[in-house]
C-alpha positions as CSV (number, residue, x, y, z in Angstrom):
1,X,92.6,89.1,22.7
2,X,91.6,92.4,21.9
3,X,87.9,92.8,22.7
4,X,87.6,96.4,21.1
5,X,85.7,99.5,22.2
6,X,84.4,99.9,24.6
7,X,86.9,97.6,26.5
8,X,85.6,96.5,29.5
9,X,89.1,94.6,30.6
10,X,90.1,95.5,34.3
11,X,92.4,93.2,35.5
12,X,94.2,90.2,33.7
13,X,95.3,87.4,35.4
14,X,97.4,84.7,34.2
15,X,98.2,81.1,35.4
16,X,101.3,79.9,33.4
17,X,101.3,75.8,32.9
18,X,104.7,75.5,31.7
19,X,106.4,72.7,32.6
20,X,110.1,72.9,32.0
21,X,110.3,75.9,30.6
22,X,113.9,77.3,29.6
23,X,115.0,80.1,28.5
24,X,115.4,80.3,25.2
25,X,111.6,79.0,24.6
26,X,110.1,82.2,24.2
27,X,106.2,83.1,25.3
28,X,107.4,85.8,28.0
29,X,105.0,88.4,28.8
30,X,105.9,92.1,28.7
31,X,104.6,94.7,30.5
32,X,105.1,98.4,30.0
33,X,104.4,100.2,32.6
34,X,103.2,104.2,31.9
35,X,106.5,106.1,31.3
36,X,108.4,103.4,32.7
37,X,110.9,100.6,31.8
38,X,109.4,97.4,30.4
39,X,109.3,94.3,31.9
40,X,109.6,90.7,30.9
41,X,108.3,87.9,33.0
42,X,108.8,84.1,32.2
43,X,106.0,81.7,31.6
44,X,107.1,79.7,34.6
45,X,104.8,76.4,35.2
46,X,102.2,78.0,38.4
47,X,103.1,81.4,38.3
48,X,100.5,83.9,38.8
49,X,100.2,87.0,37.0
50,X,97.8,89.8,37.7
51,X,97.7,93.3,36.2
52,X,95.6,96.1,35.5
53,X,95.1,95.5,31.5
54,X,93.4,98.8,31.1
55,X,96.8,100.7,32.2
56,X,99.3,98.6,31.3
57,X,100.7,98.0,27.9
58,X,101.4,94.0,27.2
59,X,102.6,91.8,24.8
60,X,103.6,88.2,24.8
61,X,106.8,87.8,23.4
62,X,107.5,85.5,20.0
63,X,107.7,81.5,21.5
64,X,109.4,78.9,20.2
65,X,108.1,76.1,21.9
66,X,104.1,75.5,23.3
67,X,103.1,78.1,25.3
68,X,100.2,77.4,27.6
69,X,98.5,79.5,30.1
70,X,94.7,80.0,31.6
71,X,93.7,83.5,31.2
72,X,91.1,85.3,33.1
73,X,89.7,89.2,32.5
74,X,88.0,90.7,35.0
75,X,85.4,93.3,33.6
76,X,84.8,96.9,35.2
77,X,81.5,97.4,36.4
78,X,78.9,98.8,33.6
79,X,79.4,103.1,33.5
80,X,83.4,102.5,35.2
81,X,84.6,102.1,31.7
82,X,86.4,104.5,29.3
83,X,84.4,104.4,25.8
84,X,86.6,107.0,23.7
């Protein structure tokens, strides 16, 4: 989901549709914050996620079942964004 340069991404925000998800099933998402401790948050069926993509490191985690989520970027305003 890497858009490349110049990345516009702001803010990510995630609606997990999970129903039943265990543990064990995989699909977490991990965020590491700048010089701190990563951390992992289940796909849980309505949880809301929101970040700020353009500081955060992420990942999603290996799954081992269907993983299913509505994703939405919100874009920084054109001459707000970092083009190195």
């Amino acid at each position: 989901d890497n858009p490349g340069r110049p990345n516009m991404r702001k803010v990510t925000c995630l609606l997990y549709l999970n129903e039943g998800w265990k543990e064990g099933d995989g699909g977490e998402l991990e965020l590491v914050p700048f010089l701190g401790k990563p951390v992992v948050i289940e796909p849980r069926m309505n949880r809301l996620v929101l970040f700020r993509s353009d500081l955060v490191l992420h990942r999603v985690l290996p799954n081992m079942e269907a993983r299913y989520c509505l994703t939405i970027w919100i874009d920084a305003e054109e001459g707000h964004v970092n083009r190195d």
